[in-house]
C-alpha positions as CSV (number, residue, x, y, z in Angstrom):
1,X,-10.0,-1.4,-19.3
2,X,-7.4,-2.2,-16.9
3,X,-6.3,-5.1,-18.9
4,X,-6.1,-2.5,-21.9
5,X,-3.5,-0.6,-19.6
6,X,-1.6,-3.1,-18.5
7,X,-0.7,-4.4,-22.0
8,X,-0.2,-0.8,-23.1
9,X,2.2,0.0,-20.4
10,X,3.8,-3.5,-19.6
11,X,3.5,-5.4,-23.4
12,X,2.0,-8.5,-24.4
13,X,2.7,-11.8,-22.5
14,X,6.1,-14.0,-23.3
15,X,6.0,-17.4,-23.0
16,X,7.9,-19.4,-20.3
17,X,10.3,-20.8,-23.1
18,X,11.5,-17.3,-24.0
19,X,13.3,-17.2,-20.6
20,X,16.7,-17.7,-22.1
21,X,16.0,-14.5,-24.8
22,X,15.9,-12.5,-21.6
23,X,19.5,-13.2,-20.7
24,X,22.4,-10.6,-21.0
25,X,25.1,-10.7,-22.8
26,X,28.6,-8.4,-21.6
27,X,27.4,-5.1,-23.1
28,X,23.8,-5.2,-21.6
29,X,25.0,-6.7,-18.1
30,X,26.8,-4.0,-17.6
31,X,24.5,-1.3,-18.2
32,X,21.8,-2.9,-16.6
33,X,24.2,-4.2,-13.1
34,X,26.6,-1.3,-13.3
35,X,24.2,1.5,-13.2
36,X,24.5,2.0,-9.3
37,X,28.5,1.7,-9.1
38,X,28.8,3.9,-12.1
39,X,26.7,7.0,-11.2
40,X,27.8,7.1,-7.5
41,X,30.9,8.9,-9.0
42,X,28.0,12.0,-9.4
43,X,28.2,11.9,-5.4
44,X,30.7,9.8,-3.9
45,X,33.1,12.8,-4.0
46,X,30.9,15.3,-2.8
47,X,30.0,13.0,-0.1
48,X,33.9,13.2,0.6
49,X,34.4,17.2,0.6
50,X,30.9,18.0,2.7
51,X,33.0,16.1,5.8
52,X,36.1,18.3,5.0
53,X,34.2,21.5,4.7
54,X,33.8,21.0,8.2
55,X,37.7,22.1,8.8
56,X,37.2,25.0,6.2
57,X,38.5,25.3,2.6
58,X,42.1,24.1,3.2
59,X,41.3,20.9,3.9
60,X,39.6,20.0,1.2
61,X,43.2,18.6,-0.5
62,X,42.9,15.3,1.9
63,X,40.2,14.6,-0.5
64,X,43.1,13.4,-2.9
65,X,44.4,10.4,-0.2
66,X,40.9,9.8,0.6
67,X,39.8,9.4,-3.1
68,X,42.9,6.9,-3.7
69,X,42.5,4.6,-0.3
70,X,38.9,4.7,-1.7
71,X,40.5,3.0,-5.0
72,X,42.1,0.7,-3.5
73,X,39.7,-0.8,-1.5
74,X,37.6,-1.0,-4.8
75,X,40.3,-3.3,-6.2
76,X,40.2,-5.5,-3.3
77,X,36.3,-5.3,-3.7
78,X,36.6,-6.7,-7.4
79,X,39.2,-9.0,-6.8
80,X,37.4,-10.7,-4.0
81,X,34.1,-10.4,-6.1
82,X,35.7,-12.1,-8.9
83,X,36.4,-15.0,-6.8
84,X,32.9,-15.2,-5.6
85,X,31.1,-15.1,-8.5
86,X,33.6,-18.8,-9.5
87,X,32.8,-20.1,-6.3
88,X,28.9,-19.6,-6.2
89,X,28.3,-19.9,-10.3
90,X,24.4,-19.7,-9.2
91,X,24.5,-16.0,-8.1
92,X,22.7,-14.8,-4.6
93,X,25.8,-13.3,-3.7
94,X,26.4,-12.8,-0.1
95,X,23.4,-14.6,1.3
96,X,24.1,-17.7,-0.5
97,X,28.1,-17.8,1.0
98,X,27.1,-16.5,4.4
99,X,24.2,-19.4,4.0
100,X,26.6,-21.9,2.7
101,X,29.8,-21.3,4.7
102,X,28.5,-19.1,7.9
103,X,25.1,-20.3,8.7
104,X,21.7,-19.1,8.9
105,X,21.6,-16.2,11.2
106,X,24.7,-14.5,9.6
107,X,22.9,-15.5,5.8
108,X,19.9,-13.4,7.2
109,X,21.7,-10.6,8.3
110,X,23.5,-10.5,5.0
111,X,20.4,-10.9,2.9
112,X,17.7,-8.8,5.2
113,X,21.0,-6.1,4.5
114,X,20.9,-6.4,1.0
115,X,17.3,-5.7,0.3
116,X,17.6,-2.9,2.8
117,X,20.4,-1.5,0.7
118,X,18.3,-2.2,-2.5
119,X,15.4,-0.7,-1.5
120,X,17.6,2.6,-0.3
121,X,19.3,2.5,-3.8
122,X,16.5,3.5,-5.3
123,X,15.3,6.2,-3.0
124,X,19.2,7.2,-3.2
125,X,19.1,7.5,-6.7
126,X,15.7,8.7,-7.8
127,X,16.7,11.8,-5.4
128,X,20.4,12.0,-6.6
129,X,18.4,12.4,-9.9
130,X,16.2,15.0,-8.6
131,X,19.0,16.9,-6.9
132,X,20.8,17.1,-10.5
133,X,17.6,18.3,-12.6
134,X,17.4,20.9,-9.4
135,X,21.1,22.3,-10.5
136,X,20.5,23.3,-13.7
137,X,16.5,24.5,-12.7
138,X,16.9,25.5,-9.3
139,X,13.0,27.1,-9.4
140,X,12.1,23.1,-9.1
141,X,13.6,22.8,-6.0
142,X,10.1,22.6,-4.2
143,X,9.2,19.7,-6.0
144,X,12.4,17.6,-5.5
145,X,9.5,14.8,-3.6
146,X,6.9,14.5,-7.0
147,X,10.0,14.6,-9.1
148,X,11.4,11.6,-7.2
149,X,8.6,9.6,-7.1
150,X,7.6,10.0,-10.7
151,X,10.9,8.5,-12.1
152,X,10.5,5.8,-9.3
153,X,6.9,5.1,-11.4
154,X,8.9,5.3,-14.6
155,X,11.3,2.5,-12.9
156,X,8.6,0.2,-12.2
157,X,6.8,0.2,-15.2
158,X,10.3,0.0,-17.4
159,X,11.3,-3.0,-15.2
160,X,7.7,-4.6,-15.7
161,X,8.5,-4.6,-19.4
162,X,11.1,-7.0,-18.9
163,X,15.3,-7.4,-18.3
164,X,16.4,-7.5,-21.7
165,X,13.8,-4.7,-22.6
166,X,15.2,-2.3,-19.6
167,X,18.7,-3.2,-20.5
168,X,18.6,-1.7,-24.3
169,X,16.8,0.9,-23.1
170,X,19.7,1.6,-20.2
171,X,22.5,1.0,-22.7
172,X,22.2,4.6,-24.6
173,X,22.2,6.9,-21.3
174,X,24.5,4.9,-19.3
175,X,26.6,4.9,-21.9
176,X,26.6,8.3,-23.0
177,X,27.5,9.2,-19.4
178,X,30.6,7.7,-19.0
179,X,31.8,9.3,-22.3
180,X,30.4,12.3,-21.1
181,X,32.3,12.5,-17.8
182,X,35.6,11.4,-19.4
183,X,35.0,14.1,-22.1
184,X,34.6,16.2,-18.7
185,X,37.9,14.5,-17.2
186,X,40.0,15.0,-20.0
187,X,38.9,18.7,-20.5
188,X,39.5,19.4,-17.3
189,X,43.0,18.0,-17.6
190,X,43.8,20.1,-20.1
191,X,42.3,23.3,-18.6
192,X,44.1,21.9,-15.5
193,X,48.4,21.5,-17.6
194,X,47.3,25.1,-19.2
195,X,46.9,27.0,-16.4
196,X,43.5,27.6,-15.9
197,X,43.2,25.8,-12.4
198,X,46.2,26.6,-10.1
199,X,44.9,29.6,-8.1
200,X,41.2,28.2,-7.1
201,X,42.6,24.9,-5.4
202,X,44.0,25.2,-1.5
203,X,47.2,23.7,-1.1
204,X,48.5,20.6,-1.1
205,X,49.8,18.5,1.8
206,X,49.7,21.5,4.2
207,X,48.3,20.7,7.7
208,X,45.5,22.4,8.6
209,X,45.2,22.2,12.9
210,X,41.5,21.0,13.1
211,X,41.6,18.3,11.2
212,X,41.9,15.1,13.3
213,X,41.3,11.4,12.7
214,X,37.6,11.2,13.3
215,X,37.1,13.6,10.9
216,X,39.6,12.0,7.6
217,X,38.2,8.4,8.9
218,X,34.4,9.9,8.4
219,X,35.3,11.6,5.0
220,X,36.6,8.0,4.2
221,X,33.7,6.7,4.7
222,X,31.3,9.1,3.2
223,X,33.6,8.4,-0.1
224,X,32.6,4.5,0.4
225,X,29.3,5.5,-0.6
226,X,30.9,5.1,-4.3
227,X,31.3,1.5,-4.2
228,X,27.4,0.6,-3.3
229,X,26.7,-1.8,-6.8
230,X,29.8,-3.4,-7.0
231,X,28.0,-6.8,-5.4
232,X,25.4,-7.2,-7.9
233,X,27.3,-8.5,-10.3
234,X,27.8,-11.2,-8.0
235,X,23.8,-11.3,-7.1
236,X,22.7,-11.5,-10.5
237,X,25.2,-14.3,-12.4
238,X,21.9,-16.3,-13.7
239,X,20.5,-13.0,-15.3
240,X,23.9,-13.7,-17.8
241,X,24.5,-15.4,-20.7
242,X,26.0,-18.9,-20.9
243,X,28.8,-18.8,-20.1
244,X,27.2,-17.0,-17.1
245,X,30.1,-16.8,-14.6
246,X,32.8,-15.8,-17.2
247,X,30.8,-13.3,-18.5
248,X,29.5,-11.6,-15.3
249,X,33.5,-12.0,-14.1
250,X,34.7,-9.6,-17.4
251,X,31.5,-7.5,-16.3
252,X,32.5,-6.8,-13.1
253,X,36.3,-6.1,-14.2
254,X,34.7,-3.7,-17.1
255,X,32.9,-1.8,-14.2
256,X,35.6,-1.5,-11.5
257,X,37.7,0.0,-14.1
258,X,35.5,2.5,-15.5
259,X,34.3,3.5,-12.1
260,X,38.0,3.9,-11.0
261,X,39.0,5.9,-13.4
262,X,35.8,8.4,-13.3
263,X,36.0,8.3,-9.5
264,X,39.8,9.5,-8.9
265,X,38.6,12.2,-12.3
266,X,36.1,13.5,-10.5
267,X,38.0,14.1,-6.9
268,X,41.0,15.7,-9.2
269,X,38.9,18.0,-10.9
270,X,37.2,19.2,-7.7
271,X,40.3,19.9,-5.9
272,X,42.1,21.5,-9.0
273,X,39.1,24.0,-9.4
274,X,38.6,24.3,-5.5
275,X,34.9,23.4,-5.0
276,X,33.0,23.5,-2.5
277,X,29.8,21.4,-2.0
278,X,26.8,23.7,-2.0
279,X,23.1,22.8,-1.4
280,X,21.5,23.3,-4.5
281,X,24.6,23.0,-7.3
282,X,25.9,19.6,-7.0
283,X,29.9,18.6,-7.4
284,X,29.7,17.7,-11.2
285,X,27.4,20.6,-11.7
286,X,30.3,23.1,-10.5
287,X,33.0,21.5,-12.5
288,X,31.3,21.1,-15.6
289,X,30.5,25.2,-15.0
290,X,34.0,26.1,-14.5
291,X,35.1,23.8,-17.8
292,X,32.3,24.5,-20.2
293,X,30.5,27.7,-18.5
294,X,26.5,27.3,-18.8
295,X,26.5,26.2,-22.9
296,X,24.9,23.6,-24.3
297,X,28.0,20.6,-23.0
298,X,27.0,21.8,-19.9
299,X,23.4,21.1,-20.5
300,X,24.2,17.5,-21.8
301,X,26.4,16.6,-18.8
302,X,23.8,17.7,-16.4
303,X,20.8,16.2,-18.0
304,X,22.4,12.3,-18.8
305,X,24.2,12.9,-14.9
306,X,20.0,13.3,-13.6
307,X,19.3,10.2,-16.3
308,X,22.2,7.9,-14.8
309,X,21.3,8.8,-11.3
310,X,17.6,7.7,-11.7
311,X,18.6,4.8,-13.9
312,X,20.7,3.8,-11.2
313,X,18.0,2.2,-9.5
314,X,17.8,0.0,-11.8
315,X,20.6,-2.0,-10.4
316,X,18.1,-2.6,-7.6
317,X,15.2,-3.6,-9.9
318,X,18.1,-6.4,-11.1
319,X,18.8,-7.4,-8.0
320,X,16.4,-7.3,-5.0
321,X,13.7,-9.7,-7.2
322,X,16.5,-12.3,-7.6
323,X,17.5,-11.9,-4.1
324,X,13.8,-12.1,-3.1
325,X,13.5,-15.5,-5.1
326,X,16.3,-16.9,-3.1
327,X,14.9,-16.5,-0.1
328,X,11.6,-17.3,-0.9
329,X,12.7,-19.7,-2.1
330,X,14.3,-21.4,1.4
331,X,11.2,-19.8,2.7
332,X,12.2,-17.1,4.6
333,X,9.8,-14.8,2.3
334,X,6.3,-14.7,0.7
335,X,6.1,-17.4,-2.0
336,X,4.7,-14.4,-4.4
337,X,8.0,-13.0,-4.9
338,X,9.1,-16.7,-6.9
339,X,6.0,-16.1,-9.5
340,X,7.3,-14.5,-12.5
341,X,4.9,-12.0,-14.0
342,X,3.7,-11.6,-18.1
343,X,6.8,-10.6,-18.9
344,X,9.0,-13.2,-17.2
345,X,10.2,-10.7,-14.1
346,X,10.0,-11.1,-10.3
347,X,7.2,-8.7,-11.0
348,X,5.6,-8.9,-6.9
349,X,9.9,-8.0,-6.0
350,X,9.8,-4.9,-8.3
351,X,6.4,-3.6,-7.0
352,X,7.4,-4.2,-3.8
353,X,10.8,-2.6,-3.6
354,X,9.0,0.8,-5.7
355,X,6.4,0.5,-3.1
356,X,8.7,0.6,0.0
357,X,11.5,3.1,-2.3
358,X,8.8,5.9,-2.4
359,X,8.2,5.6,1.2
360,X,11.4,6.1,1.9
361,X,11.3,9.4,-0.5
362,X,9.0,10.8,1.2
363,X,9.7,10.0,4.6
364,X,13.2,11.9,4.2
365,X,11.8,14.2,1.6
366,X,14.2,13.6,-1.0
367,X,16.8,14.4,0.9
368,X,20.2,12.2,-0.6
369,X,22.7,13.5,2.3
370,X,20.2,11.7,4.7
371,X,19.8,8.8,2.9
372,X,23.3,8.0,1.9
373,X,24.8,7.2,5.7
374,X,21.8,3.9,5.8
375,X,22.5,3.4,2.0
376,X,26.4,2.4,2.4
377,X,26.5,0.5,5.7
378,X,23.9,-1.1,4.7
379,X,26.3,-2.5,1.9
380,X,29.1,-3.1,3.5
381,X,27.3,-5.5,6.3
382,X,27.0,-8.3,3.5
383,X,30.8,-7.5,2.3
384,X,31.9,-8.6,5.3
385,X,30.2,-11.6,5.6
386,X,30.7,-12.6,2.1
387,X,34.9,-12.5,2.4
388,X,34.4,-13.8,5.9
389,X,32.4,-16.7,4.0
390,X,35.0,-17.0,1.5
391,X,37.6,-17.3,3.8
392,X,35.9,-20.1,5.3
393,X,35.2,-22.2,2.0
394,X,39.1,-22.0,1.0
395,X,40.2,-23.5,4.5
396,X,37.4,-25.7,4.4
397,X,37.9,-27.1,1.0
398,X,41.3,-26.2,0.1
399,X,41.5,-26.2,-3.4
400,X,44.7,-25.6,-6.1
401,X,45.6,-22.4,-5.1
402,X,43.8,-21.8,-2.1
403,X,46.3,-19.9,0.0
404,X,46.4,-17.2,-2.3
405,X,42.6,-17.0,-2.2
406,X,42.2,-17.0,1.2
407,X,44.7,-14.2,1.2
408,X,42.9,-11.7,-0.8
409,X,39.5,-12.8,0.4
410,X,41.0,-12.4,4.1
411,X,42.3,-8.8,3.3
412,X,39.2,-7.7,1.5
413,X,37.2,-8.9,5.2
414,X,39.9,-6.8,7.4
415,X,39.1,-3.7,5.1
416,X,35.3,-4.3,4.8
417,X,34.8,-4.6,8.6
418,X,37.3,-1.3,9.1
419,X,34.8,0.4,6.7
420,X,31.7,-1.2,8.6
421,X,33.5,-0.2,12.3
422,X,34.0,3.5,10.6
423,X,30.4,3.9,9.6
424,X,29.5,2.9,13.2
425,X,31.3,4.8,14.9
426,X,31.1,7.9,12.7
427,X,28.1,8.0,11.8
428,X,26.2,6.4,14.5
429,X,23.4,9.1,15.2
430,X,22.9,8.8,11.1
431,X,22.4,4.8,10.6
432,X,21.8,3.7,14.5
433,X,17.8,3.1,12.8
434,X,19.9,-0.1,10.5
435,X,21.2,-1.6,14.5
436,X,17.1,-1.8,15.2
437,X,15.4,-2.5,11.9
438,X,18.0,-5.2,10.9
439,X,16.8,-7.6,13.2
440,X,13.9,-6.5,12.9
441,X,14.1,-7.9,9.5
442,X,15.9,-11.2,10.5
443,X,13.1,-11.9,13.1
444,X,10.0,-11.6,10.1
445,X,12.3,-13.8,7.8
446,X,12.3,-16.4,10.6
447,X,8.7,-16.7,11.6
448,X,8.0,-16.6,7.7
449,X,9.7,-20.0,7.6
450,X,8.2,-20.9,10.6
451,X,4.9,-20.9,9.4
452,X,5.7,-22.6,5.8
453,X,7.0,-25.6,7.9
454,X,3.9,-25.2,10.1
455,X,2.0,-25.3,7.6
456,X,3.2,-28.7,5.5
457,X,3.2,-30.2,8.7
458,X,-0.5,-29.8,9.2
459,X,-0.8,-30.3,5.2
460,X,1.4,-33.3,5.3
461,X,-0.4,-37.0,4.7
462,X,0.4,-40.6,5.4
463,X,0.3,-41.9,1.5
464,X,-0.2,-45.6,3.3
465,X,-2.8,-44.5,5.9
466,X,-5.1,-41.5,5.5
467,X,-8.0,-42.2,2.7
468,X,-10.7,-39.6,2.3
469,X,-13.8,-40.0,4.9
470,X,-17.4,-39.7,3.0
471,X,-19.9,-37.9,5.1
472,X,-23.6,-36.5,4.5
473,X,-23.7,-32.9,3.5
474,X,-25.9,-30.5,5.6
475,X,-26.2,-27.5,3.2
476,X,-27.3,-23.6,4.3
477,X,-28.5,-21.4,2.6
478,X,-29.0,-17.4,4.1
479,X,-31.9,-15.8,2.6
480,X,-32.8,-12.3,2.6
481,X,-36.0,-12.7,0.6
482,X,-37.5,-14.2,-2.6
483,X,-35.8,-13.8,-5.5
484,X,-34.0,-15.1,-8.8
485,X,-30.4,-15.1,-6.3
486,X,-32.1,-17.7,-4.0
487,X,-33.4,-19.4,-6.6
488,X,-30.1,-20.3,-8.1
489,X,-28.8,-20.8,-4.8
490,X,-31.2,-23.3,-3.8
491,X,-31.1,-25.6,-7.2
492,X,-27.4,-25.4,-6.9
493,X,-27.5,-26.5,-3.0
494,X,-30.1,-29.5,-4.1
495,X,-27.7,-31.1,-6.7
496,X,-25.0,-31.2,-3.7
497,X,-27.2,-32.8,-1.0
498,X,-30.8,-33.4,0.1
499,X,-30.9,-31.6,3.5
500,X,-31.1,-28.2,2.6
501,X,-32.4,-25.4,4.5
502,X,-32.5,-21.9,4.3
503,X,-32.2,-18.9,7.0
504,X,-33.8,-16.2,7.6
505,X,-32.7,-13.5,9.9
506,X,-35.6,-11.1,10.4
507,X,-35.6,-7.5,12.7
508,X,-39.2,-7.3,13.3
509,X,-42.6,-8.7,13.1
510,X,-43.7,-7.7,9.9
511,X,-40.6,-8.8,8.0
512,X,-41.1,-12.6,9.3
513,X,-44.4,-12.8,8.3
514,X,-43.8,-11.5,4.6
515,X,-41.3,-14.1,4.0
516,X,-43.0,-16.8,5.8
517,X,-45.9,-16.2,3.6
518,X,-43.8,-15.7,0.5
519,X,-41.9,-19.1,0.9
520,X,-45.3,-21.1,1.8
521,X,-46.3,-19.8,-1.7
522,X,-43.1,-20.5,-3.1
523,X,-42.9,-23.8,-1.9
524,X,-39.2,-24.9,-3.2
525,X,-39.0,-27.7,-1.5
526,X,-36.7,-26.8,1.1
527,X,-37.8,-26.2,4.7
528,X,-37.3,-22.2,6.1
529,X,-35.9,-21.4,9.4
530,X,-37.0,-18.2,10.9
531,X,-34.0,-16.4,12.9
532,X,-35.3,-13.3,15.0
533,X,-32.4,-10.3,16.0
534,X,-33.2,-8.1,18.9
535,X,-30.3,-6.1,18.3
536,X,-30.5,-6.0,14.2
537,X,-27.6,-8.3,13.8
538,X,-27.5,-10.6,11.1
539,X,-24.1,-12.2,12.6
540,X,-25.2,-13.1,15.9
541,X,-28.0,-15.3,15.1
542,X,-26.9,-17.0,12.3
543,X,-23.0,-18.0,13.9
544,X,-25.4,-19.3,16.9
545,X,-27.4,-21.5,14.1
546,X,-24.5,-23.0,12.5
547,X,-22.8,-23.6,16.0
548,X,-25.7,-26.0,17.0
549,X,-26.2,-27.4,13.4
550,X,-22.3,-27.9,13.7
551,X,-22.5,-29.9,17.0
552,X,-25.5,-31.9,16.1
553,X,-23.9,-33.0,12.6
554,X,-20.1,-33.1,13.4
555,X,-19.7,-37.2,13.1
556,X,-22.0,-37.6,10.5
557,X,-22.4,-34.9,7.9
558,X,-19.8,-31.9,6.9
559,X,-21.2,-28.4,6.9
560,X,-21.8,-26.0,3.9
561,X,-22.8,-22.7,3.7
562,X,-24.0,-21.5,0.4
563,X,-24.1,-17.5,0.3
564,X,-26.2,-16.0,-2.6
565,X,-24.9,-13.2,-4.3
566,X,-25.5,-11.5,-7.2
567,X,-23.3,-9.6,-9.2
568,X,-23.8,-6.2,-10.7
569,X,-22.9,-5.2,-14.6
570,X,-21.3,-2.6,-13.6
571,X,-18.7,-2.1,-10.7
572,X,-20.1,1.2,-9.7
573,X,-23.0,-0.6,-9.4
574,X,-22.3,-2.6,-6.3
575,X,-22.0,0.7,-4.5
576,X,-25.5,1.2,-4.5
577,X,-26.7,-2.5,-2.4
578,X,-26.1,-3.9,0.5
579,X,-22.7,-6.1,0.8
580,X,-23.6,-8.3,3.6
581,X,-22.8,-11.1,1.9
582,X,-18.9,-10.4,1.7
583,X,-18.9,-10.1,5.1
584,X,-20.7,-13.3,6.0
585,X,-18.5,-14.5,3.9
586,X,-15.1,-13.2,5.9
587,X,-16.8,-14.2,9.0
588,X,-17.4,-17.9,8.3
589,X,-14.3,-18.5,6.6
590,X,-12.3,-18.3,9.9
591,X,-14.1,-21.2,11.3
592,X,-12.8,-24.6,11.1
593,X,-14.8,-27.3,9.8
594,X,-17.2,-25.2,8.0
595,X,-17.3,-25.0,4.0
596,X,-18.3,-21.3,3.0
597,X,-19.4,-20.8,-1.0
598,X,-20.4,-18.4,-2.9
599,X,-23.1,-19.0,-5.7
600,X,-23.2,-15.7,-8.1
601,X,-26.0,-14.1,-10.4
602,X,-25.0,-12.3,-12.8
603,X,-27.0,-9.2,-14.0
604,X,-27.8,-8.1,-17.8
605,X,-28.6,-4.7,-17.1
């Protein structure tokens, strides 16, 4: 049955050499990488006016300067990005130029930052999407949570089905968005040059008295929150098409000018109509309104806004499982996430980051304003260290050209860090929880490693010098009567060794003699040990038996213990009987020199 439902829901298996029909070509990548960049124009500008509420409606026209300074630090983002994705053809992004150029503690900080930020771009954008669905039916504002988490469910299962799969299914929506918004744009233009506009904004470049530095430098960075995605182009270069980095270059370059463009649209348009950010209408909700009024356009660019936002996450789903690899990869995480699944995904990385996602949904109950502080600094960490990185690499290697390289990469690390100093000081008593958790992080990734090289050093052999040691084989067997399970136990145990014994463990009296007498009758040839518990434990005795069978046999034999079991048709079944012998099992295994086994009996009925 749950095999049925897998298939249903994931697809059929794809073979390992149908890897390369999983790559993306321009079109796909960036629907599939751009999603995140792309719909953070949705909030990046209401992000931007809910700081500039704070000095009342007049000030809302520094949202302009901000919006541009915003720009440019995109294009120094892309340009730098560009580079990066040359350098490091093999993708990983910032952890692989921190790793290669910085070292491993500032690697970890950038890749433990990434994931973070992964993992919060999907709790960001699952609840962007719910706050958008909420605009146009407000009544669903008490289930902005179930909402969330349901299109987080949708997420996973899409992504199970596979990259190429997820991409032509992304390709329509994200699509249709951006036409959408620059239908909304240029409509709002044209409302804007015939008049319709002029009296609803406040105006421009007056001072307004309580506006000070703190307050335009934290409405800067709120407005950062639009360029969280523009690194995973970088991340993902082997998800691309041969040539990869060419391609995933004129990706990136596609996106930063779309995003531009829609960004600087969006921050007009809302200063032009003078909105303000309200709790339950969004930004884009209010200026589609005063363009289209509540029609059927309306509609459209509210429901494929609530689709982009939730696909956004998919960005994520693109990234963290490749990012996961890597580091698994150097063993700093679980092995699991470098198995690909049926349909040639990170599949453990995309359950994992949904699992971890919805947490995070409903820890802060949906809530994107509370989410969004973490989300960006989070970000902005690993830009830091990747131009710092770069920087490094072009002194260090000098190449043709190099000066101007290490010029752009050097500015884009002066204005990352400024953003990442901003954030801190700004928004301290929103992200100080990324200051503890961070290393937090760092310190798992390196006792991860620790115990992968712990463990091939113990694992390790000499090739020249250690040869297998044959001993005897001292097999036991615990009984808890006569029946067809210790029957198949005990002609399995004899083909392995001929000093076999079984044990008993009885409670009282009455219960010895009935299996002494039983097993006399019986007679299978192997000798029965009688085990009496005073205090009804079956544990006790037994790990007291094997401890002096261990002592008296540790030179010459090894140890077995072969548990019967017996297996029910039915899984409900198993409810009904005792399960002692799963937890003999977990108890033995922990001991050294001691091989635990189970022999099953299968029912018919």
């Amino acid at each position: 049955m749950a095999g049925k439902l897998k298939r249903l829901l994931i697809g059929r298996p794809m073979k390992s050499t149908q890897l390369e029909d999983e790559k993306l070509g321009k079109l796909k990548a960036l629907a599939i990488l751009s999603s995140d960049a792309l719909s953070s124009v949705a909030y990046g500008t209401e992000q931007i006016l809910l700081v500039l509420m704070a000095a009342g409606f007049a000030a809302l026209w520094y949202s302009i300067p901000i919006s541009i300074a915003v720009l440019g630090l995109l294009v120094i983002l892309i340009v730098s990005y560009r580079q990066t994705i040359f350098a490091y053809p093999g993708g990983g992004g910032a952890y692989i130029v921190a790793k290669d150029n910085l070292g491993l503690s500032p690697s970890l900080i950038a890749g433990g930052s990434l994931l973070v930020d992964y993992i919060l771009t999907v709790a960001v954008s699952s609840s962007a999407g719910t706050d958008a669905i909420i605009s146009a039916f407000p009544a669903l504002h008490d289930y902005r949570v179930v909402i969330a988490l349901l299109m987080i469910l949708l997420l996973t299962i899409m992504n199970l089905r596979g990259v190429t799969e997820s991409a032509s299914v992304l390709a329509i929506p994200i699509y249709l968005f951006v036409i959408s918004i620059y239908v909304l744009i240029f409509s709002g233009v044209i409302n804007f040059i015939l008049g319709g506009a002029h009296s609803a904004a406040p105006e421009f470049g007056r001072a307004v008295s309580n506006v000070s530095l703190f307050l335009l430098l934290k409405a800067f960075s709120s407005g950062c929150s639009a360029l969280t995605g523009v690194e995973a182009v970088s991340n993902a270069i082997p998800n691309f098409k041969k040539p990869a980095e060419k391609n995933a270059a004129a990706t990136l370059v596609m996106m930063g000018t779309l995003l531009a463009g829609m960004f600087i649209g969006i921050s007009l348009l809302a200063y032009w109509y003078g909105i303000r950010p309200e709790l339950k209408e969004t930004v884009v909700s209010q200026i589609a309104e005063s363009t289209f009024g509540r029609g059927i356009l309306y509609y459209f660019i509210q429901g494929i806004t609530a689709i982009i936002l939730i696909l956004a996450a998919n960005t994520a789903y693109s990234a963290f499982p490749l990012l996961a690899f890597m580091l698994a990869k150097d063993k700093y995480m679980p092995h699991a996430f470098m198995v690909r699944g049926d349909r040639l995904g990170f599949s453990n990385g995309i359950i994992f980051l949904s699992i971890l996602s919805a947490v995070l949904v409903v820890i802060f109950q949906g809530n994107t304003g509370n989410l969004i502080p973490l989300y960006a600094v989070g970000v902005f960490i690993p830009f830091t260290l990747s131009q710092l990185g770069m920087m490094i690499r072009w002194i260090k290697l000098k190449p043709s050209g190099w000066v101007i390289k290490l010029t752009i990469n050097t500015v884009g690390m002066l204005t990352t860090l400024s953003i990442t100093l901003i954030f801190i000081f700004t928004k301290f008593t929103q992200i100080w929880f990324i200051f503890i958790f961070l290393p937090i992080v760092v310190y798992v990734f390196i006792r991860i490693k620790q115990h992968y090289v712990n463990t091939a050093d113990q694992l390790r052999i000499d090739l020249f010098h250690d040869k297998p040691n044959p001993k005897g084989n001292t097999v036991i067997i615990p009984v808890a009567g006569v029946t067809r399970v210790v029957l198949n136990t005990v002609s399995y145990a004899k083909t392995l060794s001929d000093n076999v014994v079984a044990v008993y463990v009885g409670f009282d009296d009455e219960s010895v003699r009935k299996i002494e007498q039983r097993w006399n009758e019986w007679n299978p040839g192997v000798r029965l040990i009688i085990l009496k518990s005073r205090y009804r434990s079956i544990m006790g005795p037994l790990r007291k038996f094997i401890d002096t069978v261990e002592w008296k046999k540790a030179e010459s034999d090894h140890i077995t213990i072969l548990i019967p079991q017996f297996i029910t048709k039915h899984w409900w079944q198993n409810l009904l009987h005792n399960q002692s012998s799963f937890m003999i099992r977990a108890y033995l295994l922990n001991r050294k020199d001691v091989v635990v086994a189970t022999v099953p009996f299968h029912m018919d009925k």
